[in-house]
DRENTI-821157 format. One line per field, with one value per residue: residue number from 0; residue in one letter; chain; z, x, y of N, C-alpha, C in turn. Coordinates in Angstrom, 2 decimals. Example, Ala and Ser with C-alpha at 12.3 -4.5 7.8 and 13.67 -1.06 7.14 Angstrom:
// DRENTI-821157
resi 0_1
resn A_S
chain A_A
n_z 7.80_7.08
n_x 13.19_12.85
n_y -5.69_-2.25
ca_z 7.80_7.14
ca_x 12.30_13.67
ca_y -4.50_-1.06
c_z 7.80_7.87
c_x 13.20_12.90
c_y -3.30_0.03
// end
This chain:
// DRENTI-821157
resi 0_1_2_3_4_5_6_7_8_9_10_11_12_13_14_15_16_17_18_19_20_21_22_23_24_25_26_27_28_29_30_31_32_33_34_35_36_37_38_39_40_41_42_43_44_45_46_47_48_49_50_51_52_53_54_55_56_57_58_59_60_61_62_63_64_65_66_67_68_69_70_71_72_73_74_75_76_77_78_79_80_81_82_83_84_85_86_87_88_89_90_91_92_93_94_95_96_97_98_99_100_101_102_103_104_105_106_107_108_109_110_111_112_113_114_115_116_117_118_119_120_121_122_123_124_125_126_127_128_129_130_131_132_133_134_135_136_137_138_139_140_141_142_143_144_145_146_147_148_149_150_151_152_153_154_155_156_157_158_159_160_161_162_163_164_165
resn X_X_X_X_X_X_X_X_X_X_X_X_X_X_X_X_X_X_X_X_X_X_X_X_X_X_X_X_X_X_X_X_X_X_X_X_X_X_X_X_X_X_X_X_X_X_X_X_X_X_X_X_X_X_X_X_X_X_X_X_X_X_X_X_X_X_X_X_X_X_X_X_X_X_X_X_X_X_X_X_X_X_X_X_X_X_X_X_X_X_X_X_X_X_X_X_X_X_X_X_X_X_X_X_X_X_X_X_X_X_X_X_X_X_X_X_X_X_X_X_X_X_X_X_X_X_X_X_X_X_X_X_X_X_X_X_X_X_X_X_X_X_X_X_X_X_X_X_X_X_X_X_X_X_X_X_X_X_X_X_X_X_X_X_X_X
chain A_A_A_A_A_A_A_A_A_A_A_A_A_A_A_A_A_A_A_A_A_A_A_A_A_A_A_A_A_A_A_A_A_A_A_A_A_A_A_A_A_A_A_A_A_A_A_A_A_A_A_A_A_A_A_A_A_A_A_A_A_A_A_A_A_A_A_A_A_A_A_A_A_A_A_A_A_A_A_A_A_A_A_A_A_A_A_A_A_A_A_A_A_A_A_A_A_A_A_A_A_A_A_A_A_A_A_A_A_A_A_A_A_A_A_A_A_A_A_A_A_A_A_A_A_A_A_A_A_A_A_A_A_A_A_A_A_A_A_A_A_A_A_A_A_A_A_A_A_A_A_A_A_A_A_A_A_A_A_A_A_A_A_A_A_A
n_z 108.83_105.78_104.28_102.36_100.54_98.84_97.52_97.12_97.22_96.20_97.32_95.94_96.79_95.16_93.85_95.12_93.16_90.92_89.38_87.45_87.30_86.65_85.75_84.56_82.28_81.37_80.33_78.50_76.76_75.95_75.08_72.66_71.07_70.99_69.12_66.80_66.39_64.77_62.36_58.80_57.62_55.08_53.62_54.55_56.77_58.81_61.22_62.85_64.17_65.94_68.31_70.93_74.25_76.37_79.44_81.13_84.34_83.60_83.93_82.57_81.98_81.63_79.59_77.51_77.47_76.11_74.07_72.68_72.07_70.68_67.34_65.64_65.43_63.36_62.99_62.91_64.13_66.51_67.24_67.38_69.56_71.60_72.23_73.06_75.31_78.50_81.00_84.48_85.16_83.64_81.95_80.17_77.00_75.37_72.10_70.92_67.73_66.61_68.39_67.85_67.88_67.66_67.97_70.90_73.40_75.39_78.32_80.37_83.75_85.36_85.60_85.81_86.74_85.28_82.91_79.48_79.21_77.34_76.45_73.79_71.02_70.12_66.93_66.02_63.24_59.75_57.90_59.50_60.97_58.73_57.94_60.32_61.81_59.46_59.48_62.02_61.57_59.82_60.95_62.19_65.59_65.90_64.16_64.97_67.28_69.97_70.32_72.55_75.23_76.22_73.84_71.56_72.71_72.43_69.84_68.52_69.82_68.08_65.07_65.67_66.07_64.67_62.98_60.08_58.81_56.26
n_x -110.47_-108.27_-105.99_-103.08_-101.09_-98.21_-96.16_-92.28_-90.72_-90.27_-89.92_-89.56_-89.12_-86.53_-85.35_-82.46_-80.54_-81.19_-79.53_-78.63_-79.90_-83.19_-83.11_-80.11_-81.27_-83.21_-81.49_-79.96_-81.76_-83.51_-81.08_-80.80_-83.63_-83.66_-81.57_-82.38_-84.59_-83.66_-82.67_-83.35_-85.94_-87.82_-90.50_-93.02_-92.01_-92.00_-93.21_-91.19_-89.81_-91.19_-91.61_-92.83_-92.32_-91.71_-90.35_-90.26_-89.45_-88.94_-89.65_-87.62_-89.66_-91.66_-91.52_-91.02_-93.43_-94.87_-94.44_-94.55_-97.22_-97.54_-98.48_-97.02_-94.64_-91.76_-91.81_-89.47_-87.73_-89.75_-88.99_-86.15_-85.42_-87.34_-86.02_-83.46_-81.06_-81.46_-80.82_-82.27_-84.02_-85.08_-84.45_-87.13_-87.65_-89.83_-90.35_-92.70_-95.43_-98.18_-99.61_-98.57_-96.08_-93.00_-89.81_-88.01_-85.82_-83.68_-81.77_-79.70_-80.98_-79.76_-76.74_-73.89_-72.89_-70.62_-70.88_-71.65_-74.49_-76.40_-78.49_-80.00_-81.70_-85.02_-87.03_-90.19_-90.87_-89.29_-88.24_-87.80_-85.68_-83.92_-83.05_-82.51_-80.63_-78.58_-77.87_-76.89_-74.56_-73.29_-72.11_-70.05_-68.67_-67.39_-68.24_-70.94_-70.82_-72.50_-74.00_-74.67_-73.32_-74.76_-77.16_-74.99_-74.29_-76.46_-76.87_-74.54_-74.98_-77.13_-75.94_-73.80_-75.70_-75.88_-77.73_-79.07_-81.49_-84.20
n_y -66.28_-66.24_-67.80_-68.60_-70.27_-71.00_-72.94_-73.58_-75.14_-78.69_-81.66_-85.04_-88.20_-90.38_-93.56_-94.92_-95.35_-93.98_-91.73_-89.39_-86.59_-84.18_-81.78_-82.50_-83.34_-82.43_-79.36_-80.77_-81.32_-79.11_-77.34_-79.28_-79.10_-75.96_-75.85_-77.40_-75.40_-74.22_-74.79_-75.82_-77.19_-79.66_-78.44_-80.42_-81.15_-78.72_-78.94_-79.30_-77.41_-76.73_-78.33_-80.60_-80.94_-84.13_-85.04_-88.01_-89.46_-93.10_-96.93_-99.73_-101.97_-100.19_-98.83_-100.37_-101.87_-99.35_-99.37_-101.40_-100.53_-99.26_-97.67_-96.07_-96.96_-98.32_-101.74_-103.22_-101.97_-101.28_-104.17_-104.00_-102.62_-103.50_-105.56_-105.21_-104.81_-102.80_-100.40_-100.29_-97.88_-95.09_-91.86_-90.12_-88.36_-87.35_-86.14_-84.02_-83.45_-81.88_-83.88_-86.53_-88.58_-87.76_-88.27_-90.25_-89.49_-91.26_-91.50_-92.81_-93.06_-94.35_-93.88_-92.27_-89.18_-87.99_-88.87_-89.73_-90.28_-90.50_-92.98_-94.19_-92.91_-93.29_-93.15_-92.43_-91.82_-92.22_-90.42_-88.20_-89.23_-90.10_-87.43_-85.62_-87.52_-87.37_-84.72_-84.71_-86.33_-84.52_-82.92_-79.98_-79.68_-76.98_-75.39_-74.59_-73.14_-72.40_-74.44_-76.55_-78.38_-80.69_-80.87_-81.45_-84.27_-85.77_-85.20_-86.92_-89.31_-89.81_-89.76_-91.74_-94.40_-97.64_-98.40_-98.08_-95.69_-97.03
ca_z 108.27_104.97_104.20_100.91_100.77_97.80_97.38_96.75_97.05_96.25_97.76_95.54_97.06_94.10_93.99_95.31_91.79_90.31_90.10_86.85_87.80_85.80_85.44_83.61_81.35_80.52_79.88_77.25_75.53_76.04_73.83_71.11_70.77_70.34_68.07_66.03_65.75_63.61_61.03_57.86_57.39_54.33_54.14_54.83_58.26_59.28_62.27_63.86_64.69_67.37_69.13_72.53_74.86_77.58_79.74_82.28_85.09_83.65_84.07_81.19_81.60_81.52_78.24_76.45_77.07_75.43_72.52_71.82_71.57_69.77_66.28_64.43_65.40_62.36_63.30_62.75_65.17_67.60_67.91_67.81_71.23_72.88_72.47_73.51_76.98_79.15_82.39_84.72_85.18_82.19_81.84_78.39_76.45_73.78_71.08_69.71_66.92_66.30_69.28_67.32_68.72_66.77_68.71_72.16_73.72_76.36_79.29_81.61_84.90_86.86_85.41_87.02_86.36_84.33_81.84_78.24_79.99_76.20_76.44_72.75_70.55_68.81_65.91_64.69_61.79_59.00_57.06_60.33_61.14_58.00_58.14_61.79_61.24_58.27_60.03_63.28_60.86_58.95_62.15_63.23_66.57_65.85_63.26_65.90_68.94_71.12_70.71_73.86_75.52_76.05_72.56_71.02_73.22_71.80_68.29_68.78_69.81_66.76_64.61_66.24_65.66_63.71_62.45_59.12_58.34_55.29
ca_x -109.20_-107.97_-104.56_-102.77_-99.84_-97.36_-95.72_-91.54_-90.00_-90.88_-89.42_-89.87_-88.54_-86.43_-84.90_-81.37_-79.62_-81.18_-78.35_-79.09_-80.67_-83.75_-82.04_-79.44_-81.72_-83.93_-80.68_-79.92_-83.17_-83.50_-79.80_-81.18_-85.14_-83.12_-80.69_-83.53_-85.22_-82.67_-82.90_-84.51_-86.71_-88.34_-92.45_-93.63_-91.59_-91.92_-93.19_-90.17_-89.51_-92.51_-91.71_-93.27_-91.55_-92.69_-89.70_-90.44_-88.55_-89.59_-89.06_-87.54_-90.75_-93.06_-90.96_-91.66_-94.70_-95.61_-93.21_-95.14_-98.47_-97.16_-98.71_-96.34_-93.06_-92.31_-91.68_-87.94_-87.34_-89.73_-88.14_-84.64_-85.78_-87.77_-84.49_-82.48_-80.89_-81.43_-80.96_-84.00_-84.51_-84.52_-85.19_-87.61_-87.53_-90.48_-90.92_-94.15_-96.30_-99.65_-99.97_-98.24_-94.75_-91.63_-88.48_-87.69_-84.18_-83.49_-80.88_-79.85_-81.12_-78.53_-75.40_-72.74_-72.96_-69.84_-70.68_-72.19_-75.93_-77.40_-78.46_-80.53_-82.77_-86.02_-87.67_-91.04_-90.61_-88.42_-88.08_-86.97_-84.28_-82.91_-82.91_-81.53_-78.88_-77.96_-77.43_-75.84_-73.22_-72.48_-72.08_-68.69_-69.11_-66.87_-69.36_-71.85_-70.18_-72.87_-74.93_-74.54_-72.56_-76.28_-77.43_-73.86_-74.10_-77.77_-76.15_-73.37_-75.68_-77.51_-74.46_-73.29_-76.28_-75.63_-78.62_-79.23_-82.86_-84.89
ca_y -65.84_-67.10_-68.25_-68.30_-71.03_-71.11_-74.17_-72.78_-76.49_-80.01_-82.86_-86.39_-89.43_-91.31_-95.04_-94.31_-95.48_-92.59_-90.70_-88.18_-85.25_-83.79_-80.88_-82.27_-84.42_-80.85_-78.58_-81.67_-81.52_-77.39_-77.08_-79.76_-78.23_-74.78_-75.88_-78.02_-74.38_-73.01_-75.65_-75.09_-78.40_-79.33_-78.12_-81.77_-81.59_-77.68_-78.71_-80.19_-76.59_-76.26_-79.53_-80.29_-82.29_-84.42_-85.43_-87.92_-90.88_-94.59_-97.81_-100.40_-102.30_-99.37_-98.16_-101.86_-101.86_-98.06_-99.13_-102.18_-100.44_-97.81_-98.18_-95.48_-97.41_-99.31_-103.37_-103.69_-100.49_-101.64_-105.13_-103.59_-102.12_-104.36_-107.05_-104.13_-104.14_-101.69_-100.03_-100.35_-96.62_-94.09_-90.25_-90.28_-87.22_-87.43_-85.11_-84.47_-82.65_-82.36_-85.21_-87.88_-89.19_-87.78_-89.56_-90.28_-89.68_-91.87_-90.93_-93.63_-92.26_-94.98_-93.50_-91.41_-87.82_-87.67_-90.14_-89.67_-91.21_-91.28_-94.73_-94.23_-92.20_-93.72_-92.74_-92.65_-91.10_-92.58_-89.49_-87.73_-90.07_-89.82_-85.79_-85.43_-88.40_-86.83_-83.08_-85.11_-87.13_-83.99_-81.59_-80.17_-78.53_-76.15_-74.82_-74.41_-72.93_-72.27_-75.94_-76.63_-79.67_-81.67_-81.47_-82.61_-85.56_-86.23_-85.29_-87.97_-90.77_-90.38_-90.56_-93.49_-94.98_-98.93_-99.04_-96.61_-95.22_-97.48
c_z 107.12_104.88_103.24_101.13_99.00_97.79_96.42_96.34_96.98_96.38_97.03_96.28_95.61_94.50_94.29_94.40_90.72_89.98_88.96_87.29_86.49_85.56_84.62_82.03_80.45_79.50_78.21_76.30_75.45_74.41_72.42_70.59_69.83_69.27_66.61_65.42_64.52_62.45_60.12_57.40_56.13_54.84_55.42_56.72_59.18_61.09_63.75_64.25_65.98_67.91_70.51_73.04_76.08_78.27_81.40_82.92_84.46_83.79_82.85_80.92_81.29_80.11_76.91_76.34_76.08_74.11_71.92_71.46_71.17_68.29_65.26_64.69_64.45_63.33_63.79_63.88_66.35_68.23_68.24_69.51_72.20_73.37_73.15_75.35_77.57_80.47_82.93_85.10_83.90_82.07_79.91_78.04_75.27_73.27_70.51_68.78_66.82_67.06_68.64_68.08_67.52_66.98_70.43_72.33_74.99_77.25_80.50_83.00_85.99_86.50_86.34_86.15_85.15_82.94_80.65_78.18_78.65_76.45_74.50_72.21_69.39_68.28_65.65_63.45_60.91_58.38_57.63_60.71_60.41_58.34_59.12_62.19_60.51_59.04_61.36_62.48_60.68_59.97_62.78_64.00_66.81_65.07_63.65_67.09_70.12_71.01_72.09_74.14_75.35_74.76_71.51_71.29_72.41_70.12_67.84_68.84_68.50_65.63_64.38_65.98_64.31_62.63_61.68_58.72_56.61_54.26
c_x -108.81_-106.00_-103.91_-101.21_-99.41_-95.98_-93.92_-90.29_-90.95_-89.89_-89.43_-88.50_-88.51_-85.58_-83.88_-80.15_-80.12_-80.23_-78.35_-80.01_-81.94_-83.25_-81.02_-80.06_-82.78_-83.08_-80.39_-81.40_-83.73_-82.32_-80.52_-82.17_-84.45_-82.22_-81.89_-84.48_-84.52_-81.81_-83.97_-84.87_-87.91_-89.82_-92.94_-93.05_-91.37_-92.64_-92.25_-89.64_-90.13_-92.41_-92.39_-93.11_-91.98_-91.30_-89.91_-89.72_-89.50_-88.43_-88.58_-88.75_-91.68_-92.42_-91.24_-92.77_-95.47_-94.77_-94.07_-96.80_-98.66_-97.64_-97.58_-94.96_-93.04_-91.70_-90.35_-87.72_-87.94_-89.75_-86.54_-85.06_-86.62_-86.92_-83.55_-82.17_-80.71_-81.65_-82.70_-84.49_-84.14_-85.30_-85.72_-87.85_-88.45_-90.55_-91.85_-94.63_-97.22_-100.32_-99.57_-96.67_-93.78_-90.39_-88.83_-86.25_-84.48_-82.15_-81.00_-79.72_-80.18_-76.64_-75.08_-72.71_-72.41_-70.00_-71.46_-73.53_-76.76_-77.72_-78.83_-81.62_-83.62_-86.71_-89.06_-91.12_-89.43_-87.61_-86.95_-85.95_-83.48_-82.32_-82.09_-80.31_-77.99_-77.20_-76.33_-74.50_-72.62_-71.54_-70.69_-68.88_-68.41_-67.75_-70.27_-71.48_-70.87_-74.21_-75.21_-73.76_-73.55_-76.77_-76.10_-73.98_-75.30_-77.40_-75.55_-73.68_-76.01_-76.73_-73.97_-73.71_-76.25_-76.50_-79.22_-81.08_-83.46_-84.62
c_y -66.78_-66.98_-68.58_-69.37_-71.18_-71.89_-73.29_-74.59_-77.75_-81.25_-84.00_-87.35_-90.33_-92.47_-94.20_-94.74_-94.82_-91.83_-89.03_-87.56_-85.21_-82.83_-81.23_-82.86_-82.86_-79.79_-79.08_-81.08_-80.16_-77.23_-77.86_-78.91_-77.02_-74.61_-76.55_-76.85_-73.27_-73.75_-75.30_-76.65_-78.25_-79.08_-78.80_-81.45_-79.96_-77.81_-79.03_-78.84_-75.91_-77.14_-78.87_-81.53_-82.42_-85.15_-85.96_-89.45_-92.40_-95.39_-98.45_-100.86_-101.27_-98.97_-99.03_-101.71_-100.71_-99.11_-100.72_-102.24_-99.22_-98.41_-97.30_-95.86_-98.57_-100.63_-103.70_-103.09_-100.87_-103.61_-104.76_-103.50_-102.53_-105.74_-106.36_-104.35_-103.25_-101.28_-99.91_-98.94_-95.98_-92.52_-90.72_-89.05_-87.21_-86.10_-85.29_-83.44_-82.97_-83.70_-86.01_-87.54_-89.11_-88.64_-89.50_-90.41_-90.54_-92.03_-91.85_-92.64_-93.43_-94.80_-92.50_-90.02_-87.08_-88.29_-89.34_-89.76_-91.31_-92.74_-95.19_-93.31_-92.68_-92.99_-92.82_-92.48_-91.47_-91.37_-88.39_-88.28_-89.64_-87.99_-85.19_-86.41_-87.64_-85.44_-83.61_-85.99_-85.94_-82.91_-81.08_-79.10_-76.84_-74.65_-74.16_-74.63_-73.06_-73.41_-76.05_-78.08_-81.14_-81.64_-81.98_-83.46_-86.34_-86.36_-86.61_-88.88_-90.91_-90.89_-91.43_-94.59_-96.31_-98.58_-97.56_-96.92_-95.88_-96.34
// end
């Protein structure tokens, strides 16, 4: 007799100062992607409309370490962020093209539900920074009703962002 099992739930055991959901860290990065597709980007950067995102639980150390053997993060950017303090859990949100590493959002996974949980969003790409800074400075949400609440917040960080694009 054979037997056919279809797996309907999955259980993971997480640290118990986890407290963001993946779910809310996807919805976030669902609203941006979709809003990011209905930008008109010059040639050079047409592919920031096909992103493919890899959204997954790390640690700070496991996040240093990628970021300092990352060769397309320029120097300045990845010392900003390896001096950077940061919570020891983090939802990472990469964007990629053509297998190279566009940004990463980063969503403190030990915040409280209600909170803002951007922690930061890095760059590879200079060009892109400027471009998606530029569109998140100029942005009034009013403009764009149905953004969503999760990509404003991602908007907003960037924005905020001290530190302006070379």
């Amino acid at each position: 007799m054979r037997v056919r099992a279809i797996p309907r739930i999955l259980l993971i055991p997480l640290y118990h100062k986890v407290r963001i959901a993946y779910a809310d860290v996807f919805e976030a990065v669902i609203q941006l992607d979709g809003f990011l597709k209905t930008l008109a980007f010059p040639p050079q950067h047409k592919g920031l409309a096909d992103l493919e995102w890899d959204i997954h639980l790390t640690t700070v150390n496991e996040l240093k370490v990628s970021l300092q053997q990352n060769a397309s993060l320029i120097d300045a950017n990845r010392l900003r962020w390896l001096t950077r303090s940061m919570p020891r859990f983090l939802w990472r949100a990469q964007a990629r093209t053509d297998k190279q590493p566009i940004l990463d959002i980063l969503f403190d996974a030990t915040d409280i539900h209600t909170s803002n949980g951007i922690h930061g969003v890095i760059f590879y790409d200079e060009d892109v920074h400027y471009i998606i800074r530029y569109i998140a400075r100029s942005l009034k949400p009013t403009s764009v009703p149905d953004i969503g609440s999760g990509a404003l917040r991602i908007l907003k960080a960037i924005a905020a962002d001290p530190i302006a694009p070379a």
